[in-house]
N, CA, C and O of each residue as an XYZ file, in Angstrom:
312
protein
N     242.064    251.950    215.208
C     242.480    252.729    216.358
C     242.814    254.146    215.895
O     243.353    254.327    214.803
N     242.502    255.149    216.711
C     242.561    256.566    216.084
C     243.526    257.342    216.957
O     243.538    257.450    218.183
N     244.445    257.930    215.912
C     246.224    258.409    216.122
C     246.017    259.949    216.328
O     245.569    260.591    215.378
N     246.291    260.540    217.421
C     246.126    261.859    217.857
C     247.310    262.513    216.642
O     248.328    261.838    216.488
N     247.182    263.618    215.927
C     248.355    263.992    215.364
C     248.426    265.376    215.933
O     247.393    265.789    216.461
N     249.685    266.317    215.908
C     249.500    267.328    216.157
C     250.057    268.028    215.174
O     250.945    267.364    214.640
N     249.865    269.522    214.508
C     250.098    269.708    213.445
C     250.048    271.585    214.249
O     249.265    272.180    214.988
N     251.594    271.980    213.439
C     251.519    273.829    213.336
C     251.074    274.290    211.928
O     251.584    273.980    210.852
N     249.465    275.513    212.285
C     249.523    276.316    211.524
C     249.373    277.293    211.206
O     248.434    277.757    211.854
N     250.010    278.449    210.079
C     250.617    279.619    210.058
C     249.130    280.025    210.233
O     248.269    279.148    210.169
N     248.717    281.629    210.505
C     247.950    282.151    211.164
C     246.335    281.905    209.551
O     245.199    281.461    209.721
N     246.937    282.378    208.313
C     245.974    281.891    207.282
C     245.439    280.701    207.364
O     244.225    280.643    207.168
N     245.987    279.766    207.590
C     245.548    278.493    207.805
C     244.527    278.257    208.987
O     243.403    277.757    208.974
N     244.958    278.553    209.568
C     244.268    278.623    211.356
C     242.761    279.547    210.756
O     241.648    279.099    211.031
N     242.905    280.745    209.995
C     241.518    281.011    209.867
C     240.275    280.263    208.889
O     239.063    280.135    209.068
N     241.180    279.853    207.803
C     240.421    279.013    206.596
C     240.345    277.852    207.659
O     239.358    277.124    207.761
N     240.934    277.795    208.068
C     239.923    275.832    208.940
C     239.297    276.291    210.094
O     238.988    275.386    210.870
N     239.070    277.197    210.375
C     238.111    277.748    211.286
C     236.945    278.282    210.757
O     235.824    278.162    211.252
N     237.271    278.952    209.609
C     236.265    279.340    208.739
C     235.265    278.354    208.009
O     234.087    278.613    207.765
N     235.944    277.153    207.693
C     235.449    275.977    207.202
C     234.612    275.337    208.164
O     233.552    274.764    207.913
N     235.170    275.473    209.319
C     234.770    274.138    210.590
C     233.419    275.408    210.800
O     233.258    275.000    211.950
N     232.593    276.294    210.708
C     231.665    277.034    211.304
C     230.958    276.843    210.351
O     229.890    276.250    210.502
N     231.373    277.301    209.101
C     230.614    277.068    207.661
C     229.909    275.759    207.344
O     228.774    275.646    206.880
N     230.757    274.785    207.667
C     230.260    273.646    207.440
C     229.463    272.711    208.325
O     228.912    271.645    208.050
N     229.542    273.360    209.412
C     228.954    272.497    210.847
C     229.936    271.413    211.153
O     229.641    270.662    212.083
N     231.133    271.202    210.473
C     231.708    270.209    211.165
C     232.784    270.713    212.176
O     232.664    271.887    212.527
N     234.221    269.710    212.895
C     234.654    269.830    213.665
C     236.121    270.112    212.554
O     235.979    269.756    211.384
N     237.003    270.523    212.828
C     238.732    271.164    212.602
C     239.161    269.847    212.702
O     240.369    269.948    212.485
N     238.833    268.266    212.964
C     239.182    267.137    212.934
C     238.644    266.786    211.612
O     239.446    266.568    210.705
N     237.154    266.691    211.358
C     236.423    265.901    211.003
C     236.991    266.708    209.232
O     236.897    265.941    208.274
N     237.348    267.680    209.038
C     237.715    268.767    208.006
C     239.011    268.400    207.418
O     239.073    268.296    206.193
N     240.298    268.142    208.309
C     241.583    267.680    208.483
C     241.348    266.239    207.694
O     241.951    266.049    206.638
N     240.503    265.279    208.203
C     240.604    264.376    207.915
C     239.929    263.842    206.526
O     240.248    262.774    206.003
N     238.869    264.815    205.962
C     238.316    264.561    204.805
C     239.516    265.508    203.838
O     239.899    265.121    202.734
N     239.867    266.450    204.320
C     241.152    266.892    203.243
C     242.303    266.173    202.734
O     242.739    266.223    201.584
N     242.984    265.150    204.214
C     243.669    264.459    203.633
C     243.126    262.942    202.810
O     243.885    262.347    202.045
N     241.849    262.502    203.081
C     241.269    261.735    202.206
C     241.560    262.362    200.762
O     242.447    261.852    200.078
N     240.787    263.528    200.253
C     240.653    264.014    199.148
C     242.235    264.393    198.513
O     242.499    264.089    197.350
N     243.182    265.038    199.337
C     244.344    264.710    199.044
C     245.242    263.200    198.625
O     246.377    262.940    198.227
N     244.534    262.757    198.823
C     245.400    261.371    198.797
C     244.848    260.747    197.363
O     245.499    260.219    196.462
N     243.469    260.983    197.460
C     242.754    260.446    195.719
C     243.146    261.196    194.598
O     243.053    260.695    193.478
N     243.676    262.609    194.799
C     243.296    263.431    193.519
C     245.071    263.483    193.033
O     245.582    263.693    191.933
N     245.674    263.197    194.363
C     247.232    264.103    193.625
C     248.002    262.545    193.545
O     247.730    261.435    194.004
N     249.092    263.100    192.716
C     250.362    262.180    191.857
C     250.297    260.874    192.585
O     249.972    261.081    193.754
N     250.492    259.570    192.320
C     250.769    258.793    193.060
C     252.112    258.662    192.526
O     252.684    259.547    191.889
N     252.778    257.080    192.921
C     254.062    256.638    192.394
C     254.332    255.432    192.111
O     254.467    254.611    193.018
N     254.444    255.137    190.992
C     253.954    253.968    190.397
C     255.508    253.231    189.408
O     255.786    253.550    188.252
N     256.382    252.120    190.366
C     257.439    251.489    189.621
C     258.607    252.865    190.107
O     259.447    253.169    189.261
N     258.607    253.542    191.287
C     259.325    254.657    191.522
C     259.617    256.045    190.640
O     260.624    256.749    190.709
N     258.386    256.241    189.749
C     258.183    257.510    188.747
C     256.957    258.140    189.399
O     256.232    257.196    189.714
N     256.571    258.916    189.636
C     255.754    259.951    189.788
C     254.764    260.094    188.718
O     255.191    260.747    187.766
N     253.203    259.540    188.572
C     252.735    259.706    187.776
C     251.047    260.517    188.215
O     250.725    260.590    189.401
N     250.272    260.972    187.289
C     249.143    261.727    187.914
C     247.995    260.767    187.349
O     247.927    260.385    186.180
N     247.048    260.422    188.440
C     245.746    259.756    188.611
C     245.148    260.070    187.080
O     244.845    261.183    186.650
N     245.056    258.760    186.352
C     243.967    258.923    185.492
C     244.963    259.764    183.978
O     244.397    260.448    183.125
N     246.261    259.514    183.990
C     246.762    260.381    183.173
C     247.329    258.439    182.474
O     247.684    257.347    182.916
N     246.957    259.393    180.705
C     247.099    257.806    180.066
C     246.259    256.401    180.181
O     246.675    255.251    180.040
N     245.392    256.711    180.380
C     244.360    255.620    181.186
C     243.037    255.444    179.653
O     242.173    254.570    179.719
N     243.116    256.329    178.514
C     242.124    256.298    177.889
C     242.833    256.473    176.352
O     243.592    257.337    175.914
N     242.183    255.147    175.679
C     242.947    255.032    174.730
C     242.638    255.750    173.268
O     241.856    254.909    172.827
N     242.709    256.451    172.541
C     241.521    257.143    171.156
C     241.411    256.322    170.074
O     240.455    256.004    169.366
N     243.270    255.869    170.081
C     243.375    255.397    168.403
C     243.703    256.475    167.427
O     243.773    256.347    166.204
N     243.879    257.472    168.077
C     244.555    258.286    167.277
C     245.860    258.792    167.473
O     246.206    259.428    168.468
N     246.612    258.491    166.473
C     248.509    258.629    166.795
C     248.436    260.692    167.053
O     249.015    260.938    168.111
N     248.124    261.473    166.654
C     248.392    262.448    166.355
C     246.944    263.507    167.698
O     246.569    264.667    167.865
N     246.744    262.561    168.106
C     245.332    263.808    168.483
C     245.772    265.214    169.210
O     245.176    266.287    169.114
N     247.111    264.906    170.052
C     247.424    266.195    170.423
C     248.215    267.241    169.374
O     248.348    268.454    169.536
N     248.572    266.647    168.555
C     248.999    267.940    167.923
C     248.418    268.061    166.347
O     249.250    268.559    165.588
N     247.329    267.750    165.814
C     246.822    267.600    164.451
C     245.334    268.866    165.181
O     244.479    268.605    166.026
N     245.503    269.789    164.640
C     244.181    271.308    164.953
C     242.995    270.695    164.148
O     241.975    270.959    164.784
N     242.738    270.104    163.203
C     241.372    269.355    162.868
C     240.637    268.750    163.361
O     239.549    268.479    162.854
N     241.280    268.099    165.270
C     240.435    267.430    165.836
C     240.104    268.881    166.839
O     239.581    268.629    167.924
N     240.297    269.910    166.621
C     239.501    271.173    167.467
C     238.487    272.026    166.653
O     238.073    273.055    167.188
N     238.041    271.689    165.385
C     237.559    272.288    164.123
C     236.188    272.830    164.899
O     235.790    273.993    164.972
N     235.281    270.999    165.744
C     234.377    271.490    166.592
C     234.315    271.622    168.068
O     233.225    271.615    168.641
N     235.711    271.773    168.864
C     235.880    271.898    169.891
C     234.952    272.855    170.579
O     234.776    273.932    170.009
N     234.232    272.604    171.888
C     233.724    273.658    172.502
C     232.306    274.173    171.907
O     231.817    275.115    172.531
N     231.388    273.573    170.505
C     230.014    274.229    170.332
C     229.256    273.562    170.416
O     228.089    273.935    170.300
């Protein structure tokens, strides 16, 4: 079932989702509603009542030191 919301916004806002909704061919709904999708996947969840960020700690190396030992940047970046 689909929940009418109503929402105030400051005059910048009002042009970037207007600007979006022409640009994109879609509707100031259809825009609203894929933002808060994408909002909801990308930012902090809360996990055991701590605040933690998606995908942070999730990958293991095996190395005790990798953030602070500069030999694992020797070939960083070529």
């Amino acid at each position: 079932m689909a929940k009418t919301l109503t929402a105030r916004l400051d005059e910048k806002s009002q042009r970037e989702l207007s600007k979006l909704s022409r640009t994109l061919g879609k509707t100031e709904s259809e825009i609203v509603r894929e933002s808060i999708h994408l909002m909801a996947s990308t930012q902090i969840i809360v996990s055991k009542g701590k605040p933690r960020m998606i995908g942070l700690g999730q990958f293991a190396s095996g190395l005790t030191d990798l953030a602070s030992n500069k030999k694992y940047l020797d070939d960083f970046g070529q």
